[in-house]
C-alpha positions in Angstrom: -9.7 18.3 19.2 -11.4 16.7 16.3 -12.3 18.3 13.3 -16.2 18.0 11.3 -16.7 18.0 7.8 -19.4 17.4 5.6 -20.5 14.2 4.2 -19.0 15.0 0.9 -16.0 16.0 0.1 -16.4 18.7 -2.8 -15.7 18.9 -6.7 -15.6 15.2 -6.9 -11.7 13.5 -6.5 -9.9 16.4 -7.7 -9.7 18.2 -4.2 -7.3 17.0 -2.2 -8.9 16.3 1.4 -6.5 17.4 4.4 -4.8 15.0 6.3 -5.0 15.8 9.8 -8.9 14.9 10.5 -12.3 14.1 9.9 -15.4 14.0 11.3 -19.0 13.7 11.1 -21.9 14.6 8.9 -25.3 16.1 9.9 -26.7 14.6 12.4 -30.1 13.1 12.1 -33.2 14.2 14.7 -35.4 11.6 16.3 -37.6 9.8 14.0 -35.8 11.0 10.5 -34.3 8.1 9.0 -30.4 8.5 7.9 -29.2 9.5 4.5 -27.9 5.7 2.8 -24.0 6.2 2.6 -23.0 7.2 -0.9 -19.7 6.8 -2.6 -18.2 9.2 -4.9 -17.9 8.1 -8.1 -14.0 6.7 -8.7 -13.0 8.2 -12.5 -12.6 5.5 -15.2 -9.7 4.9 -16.1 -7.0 2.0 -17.5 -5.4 2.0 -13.9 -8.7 2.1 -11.8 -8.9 -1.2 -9.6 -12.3 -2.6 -10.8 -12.3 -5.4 -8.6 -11.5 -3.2 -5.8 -14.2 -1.1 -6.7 -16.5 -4.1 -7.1 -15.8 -5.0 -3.3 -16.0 -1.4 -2.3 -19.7 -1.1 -4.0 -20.5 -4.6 -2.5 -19.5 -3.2 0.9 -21.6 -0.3 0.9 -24.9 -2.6 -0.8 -25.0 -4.3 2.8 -24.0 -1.5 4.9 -27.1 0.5 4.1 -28.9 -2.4 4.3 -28.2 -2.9 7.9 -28.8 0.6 8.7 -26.7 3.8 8.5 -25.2 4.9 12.2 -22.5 7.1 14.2 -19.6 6.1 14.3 -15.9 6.8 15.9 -12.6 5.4 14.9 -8.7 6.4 14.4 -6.5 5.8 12.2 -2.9 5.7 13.0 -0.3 5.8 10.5 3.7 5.6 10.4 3.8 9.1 8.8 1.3 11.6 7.0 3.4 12.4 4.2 5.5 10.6 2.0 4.7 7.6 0.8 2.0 7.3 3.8 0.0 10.7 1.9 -2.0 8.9 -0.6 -3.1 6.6 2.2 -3.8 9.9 4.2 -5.9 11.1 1.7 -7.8 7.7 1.0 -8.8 7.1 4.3 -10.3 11.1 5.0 -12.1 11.1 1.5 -13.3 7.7 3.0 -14.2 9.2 6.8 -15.7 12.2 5.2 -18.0 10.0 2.6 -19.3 8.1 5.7 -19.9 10.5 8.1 -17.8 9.3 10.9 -16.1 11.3 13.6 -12.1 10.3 13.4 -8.6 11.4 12.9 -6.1 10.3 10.4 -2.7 10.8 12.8 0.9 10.2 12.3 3.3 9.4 15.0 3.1 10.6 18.7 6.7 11.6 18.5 9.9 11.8 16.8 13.4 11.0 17.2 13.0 7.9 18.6 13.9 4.3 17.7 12.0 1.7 16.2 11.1 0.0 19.0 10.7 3.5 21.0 7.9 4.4 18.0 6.1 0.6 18.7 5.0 1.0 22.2 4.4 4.9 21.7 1.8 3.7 18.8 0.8 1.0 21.3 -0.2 4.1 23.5 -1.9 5.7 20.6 -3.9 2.4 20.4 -4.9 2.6 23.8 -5.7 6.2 23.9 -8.2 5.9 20.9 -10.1 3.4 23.4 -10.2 5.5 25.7 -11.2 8.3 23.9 -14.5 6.2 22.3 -13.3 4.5 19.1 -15.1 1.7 17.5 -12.7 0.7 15.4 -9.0 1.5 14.7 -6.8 1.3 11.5 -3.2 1.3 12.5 0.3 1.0 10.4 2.2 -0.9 12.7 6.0 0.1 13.4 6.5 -3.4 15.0 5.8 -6.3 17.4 6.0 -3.8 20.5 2.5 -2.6 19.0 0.9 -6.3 19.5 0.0 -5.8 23.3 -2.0 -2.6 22.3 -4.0 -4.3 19.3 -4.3 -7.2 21.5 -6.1 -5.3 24.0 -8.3 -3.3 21.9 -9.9 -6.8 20.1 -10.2 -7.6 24.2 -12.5 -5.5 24.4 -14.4 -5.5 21.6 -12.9 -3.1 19.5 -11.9 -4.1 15.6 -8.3 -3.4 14.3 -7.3 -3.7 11.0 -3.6 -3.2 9.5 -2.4 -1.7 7.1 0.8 -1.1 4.7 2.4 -3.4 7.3 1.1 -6.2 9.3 1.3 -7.4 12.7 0.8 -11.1 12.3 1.6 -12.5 15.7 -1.3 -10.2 16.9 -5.3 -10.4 17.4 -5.9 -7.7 14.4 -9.2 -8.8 12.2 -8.0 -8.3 8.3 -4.4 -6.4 6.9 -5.1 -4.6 4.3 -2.3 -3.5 1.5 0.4 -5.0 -0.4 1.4 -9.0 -0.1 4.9 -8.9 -0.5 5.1 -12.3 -2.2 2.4 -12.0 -4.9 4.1 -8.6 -5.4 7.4 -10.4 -6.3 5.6 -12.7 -8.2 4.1 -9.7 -10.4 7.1 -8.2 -10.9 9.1 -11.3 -11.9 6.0 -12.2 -14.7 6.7 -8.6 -15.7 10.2 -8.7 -16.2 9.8 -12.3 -17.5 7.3 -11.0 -20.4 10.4 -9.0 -21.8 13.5 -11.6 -21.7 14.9 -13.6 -24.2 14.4 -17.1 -23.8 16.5 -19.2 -21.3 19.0 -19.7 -20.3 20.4 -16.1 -19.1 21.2 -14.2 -16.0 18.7 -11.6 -14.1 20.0 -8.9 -11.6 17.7 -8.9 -9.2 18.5 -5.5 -6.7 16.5 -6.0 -3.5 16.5 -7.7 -0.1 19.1 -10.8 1.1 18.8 -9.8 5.0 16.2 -12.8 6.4 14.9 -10.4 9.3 13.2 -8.2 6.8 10.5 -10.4 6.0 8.7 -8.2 3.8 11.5 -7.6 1.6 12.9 -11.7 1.2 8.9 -12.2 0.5 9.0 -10.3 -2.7 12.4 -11.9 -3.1 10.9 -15.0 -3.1 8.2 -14.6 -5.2 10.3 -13.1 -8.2 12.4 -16.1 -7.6 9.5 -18.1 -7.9 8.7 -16.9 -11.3 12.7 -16.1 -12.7 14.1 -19.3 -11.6 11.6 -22.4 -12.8 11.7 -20.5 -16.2 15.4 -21.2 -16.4 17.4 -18.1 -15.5 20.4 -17.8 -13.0 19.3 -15.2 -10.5 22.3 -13.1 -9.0 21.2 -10.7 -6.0 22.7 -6.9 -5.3 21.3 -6.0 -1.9 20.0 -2.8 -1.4 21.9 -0.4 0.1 19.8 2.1 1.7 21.5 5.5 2.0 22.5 8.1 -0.8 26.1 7.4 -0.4 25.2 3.6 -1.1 23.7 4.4 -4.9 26.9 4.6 -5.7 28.3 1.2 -4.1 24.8 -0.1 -6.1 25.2 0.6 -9.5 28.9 -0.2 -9.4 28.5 -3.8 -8.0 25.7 -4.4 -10.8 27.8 -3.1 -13.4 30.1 -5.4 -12.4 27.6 -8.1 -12.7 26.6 -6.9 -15.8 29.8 -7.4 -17.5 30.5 -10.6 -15.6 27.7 -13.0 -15.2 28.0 -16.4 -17.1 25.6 -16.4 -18.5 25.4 -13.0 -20.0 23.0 -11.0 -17.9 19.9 -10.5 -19.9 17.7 -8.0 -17.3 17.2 -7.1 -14.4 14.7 -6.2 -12.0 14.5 -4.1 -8.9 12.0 -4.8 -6.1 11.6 -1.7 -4.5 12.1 2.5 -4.1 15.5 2.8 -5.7 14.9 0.4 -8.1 16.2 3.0 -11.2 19.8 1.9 -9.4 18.9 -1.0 -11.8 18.9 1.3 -15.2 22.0 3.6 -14.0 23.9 0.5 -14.0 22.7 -1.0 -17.0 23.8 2.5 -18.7 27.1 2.5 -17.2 27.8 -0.9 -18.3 27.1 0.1 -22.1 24.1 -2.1 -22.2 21.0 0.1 -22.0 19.3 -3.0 -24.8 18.8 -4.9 -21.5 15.2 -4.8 -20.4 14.9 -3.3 -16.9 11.9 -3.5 -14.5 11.6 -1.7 -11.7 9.2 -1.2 -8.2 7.7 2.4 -6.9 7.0 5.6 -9.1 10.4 7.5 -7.8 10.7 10.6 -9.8 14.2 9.2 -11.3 12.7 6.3 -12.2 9.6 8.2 -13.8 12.8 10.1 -15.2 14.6 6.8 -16.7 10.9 5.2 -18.1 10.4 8.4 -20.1 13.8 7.8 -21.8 12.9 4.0 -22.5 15.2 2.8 -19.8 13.3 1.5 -17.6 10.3 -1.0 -19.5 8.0 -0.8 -16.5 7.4 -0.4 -13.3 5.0 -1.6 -10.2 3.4 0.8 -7.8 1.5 -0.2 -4.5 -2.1 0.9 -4.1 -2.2 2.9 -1.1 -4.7 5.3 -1.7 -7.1 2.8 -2.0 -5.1 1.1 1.1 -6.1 4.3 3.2 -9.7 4.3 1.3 -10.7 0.6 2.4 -9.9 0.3 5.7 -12.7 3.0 7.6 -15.0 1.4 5.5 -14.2 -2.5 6.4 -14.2 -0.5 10.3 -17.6 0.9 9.3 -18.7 -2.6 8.1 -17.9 -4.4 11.1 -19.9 -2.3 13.4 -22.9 -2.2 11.2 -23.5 -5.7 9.6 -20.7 -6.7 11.5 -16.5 -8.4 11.6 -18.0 -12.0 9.9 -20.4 -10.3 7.2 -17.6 -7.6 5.6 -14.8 -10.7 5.7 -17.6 -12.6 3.7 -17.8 -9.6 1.5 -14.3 -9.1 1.7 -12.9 -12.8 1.4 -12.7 -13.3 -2.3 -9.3 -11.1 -1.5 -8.6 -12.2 1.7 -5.9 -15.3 1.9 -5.7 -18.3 4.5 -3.6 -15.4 6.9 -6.2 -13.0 7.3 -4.8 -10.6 4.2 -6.5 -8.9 1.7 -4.8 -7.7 -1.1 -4.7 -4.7 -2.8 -2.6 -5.5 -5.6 -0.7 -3.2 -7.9 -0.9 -1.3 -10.6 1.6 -2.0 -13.6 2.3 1.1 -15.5 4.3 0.4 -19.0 7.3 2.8 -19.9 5.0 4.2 -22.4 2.2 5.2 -19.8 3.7 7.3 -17.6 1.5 10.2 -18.2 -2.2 8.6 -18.7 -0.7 7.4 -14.8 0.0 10.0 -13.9 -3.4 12.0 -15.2 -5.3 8.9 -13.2 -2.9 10.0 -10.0 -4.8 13.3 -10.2 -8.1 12.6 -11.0 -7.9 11.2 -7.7 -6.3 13.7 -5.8 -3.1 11.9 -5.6 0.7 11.7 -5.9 2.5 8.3 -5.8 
C-alpha cells in the first residue's frame, strides 16, 4: 500500500526522509490552479554540485512552465541501505518535493543469484505498469532486467537507470557515475601528488574483462598514469575479508620490488585503504596514496595523513535527479528534459553525476556537508 506525504519534507535537509515510500501532496479541486513545484534549498557548501544544481533549477524553470500535474512512478533499487541509502533518501526528498505518488523499493527477494534478482526486478518492472506508473527509475542487477525495461518504453512508459546501466536495453538516460571519467579523475588526482617521471604506481582495482565497470575506471586512470610516463603494476581486488590480507601483502611486495621504485598508488574502489595498509607495512608511508569511496577505515587512514585524498560517487543527488528527469518527461516531455539535460549527457545516453574529491585535510567540512543533507556516504 502506498504511503502520502506532504509536499515538503520538514526542517529543510536535516531530516532524514524514510526510505520505504512516498506519495502525493494535496490535491487540487476543479478550477484551482496547482502550486508551481518548489525545491528546497540545497545548503552551500565547498562540495555542493553547482552544476548539478544548475540543471536541477533549469529542470524545474520548464516544468512549471508546462503545467504542474499527478503523477505515479517507482523506483526500484538493488538495496535500501548501504551504499544504495543516500540514493534512498535523494529520490524520497525528491518524490515528496513534487508531489508524486511512488515507492522507493529494494529487491523483491533475497537469497537468490544474480541472475535470479534480474528477472525478479524484471517482474518488479512489469508490476509497476501494471499498477499505473508513468515512469520508472530502476538499478539494474543485470541483462535479465532488459526484456522488462524493454517492454515498459513499448508502451510508453519512461525508464531511466541508475548507479548501473543497462545498455543493451530501450532505457531513456542512466544517471550516476561513468566509470571511465571516474578513473580518469582519480588518476589526475593521484597524478597532482607524484614526483615527476619516470616511477611506478600501484594501481589496486579491477583486471577481470567481464566487469566492465570496474576495467572502465581501470582504463581511464591508465589513461591519465601511463601517457605521463609511469609504469603501472595492477593488484586485483580481492573481494572478501579474508582477501585484505592476500591484498596488502602482494602490494607490499610490489612496493619493495617495482623497478622503478614505486612512487604511489591509487585504489579505484571500496577497499581502497588496502592501498595505505600496504604502503605502512612496507615502511614507506612518504608515498602518496589515493583512494575511491568514504569507507570508515579509509576516513580512518585520511585523518592520519595516509591517505592524500579520496573520491566519492554522488548518489544522493543520483536518487534526487532521477523522479525529477521522470517528472520532466511526462510534463514537457522525454526530448525537452534530455535538451535540458544534455550538457551532461554523452553520445551513450549517460549523464554524469561526477564526484566529489575530498582532500585528506577535509574530512570533516565533508562530512558536516554529508549532514546538512541528511546523509551518510
Amino acid at each position: 500500500m502506498m504511503n502520502r506525504i506532504g509536499r515538503r519534507w520538514v526542517a529543510a535537509f536535516g531530516l532524514a526522509v524514510m526510505t520505504a515510500a512516498c506519495g502525493s501532496g494535496d490535491a487540487t479541486s476543479e478550477g484551482e490552479q496547482a502550486s508551481p513545484i518548489e525545491r528546497a534549498p540545497t545548503p552551500k557548501s565547498e562540495f555542493t554540485a553547482e552544476e548539478l544544481e544548475a540543471t536541477l533549477d533549469a529542470l524545474v524553470a520548464e516544468i512549471n512552465e508546462g503545467g504542474v500535474e499527478p503523477m505515479q512512478m517507482a523506483i526500484l533499487l538493488k538495496d535500501l541501505g548501504g551504499f544504495f541509502l543516500p540514493i534512498s533518501t535523494g529520490a524520497n526528498r525528491a518524490m515528496g518535493e513534487l508531489g508524486v505518488t511512488g515507492n522507493v523499493l529494494g529487491p523483491s527477494g533475497q537469497g537468490f543469484d544474480q541472475q535470479q534478482r534480474a528477472e525478479a526486478q524484471a517482474e518488479q518492472i512489469g508490476q509497476a505498469v501494471v499498477d499505473g506508473a508513468e515512469g520508472i527509475g530502476v538499478s539494474p542487477f543485470g541483462d535479465a532486467i532488459t526484456t522488462g525495461i524493454d517492454e515498459a518504453v513499448a508502451s510508453g512508459v519512461p525508464v531511466v537507470t541508475l548507479d548501473t546501466d543497462a545498455k543493451g536495453s530501450k532505457r531513456d538516460i542512466y544517471v550516476g557515475t561513468i566509470s571511465e571519467l571516474a578513473g580518469v579523475t582519480a588518476g589526475e588526482t593521484l597524478l597532482a601528488l607524484l614526483p615527476p617521471a619516470p616511477g611506478t604506481v600501484v594501481i589496486h582495482g579491477a583486471d577481470d574483462p567481464s566487469w566492465v565497470d570496474g576495467m572502465s575506471r581501470m582504463a581511464g586512470a591508465r589513461d591519465v598514469l601511463e601517457p605521463a610516463g609511469y609504469t603501472i603494476v595492477v593488484r586485483a581486488i580481492t573481494w572478501s575479508p579474508q582477501g585484505e590480507a592476500a591484498d596488502v601483502e602482494a602490494m607490499k611486495a610490489q612496493i619493495e620490488t617495482a623497478d622503478p621504485p614505486v612512487v604511489g598508488l591509487l585504489g579505484l574502489h571500496n577497499v581502497s585503504y588496502r592501498c595505505a595498509m600496504a604502503a605502512e607495512a612496507a615502511g614507506a608511508t612518504e608515498l602518496p596514496v589515493v583512494a575511491f569511496d568514504f569507507e570508515p577505515k579509509t576516513v580512518e587512514y585520511m585523518r592520519q595523513g595516509l591517505i592524500k585524498a579520496t573520491h566519492t560517487q554522488r548518489q544522493y543527488y543520483a536518487g534526487y535527479l532521477v523522479p525529477y528527469i521522470l517528472y520532466g518527461m511526462k510534463i514537457i516531455g522525454i526530448d525537452a528534459t534530455k535538451a535540458i539535460l544534455a550538457p551532461r549527457i554523452d553520445d551513450e545516453g549517460r549523464f554524469n553525476v561526477g564526484l566529489d574529491v575530498v582532500p585528506w585535510d577535509k574530512v570533516d567540512e565533508y562530512n558536516t556537508f554529508l549532514d546538512s543533507i541528511g546523509v551518510t556516504q
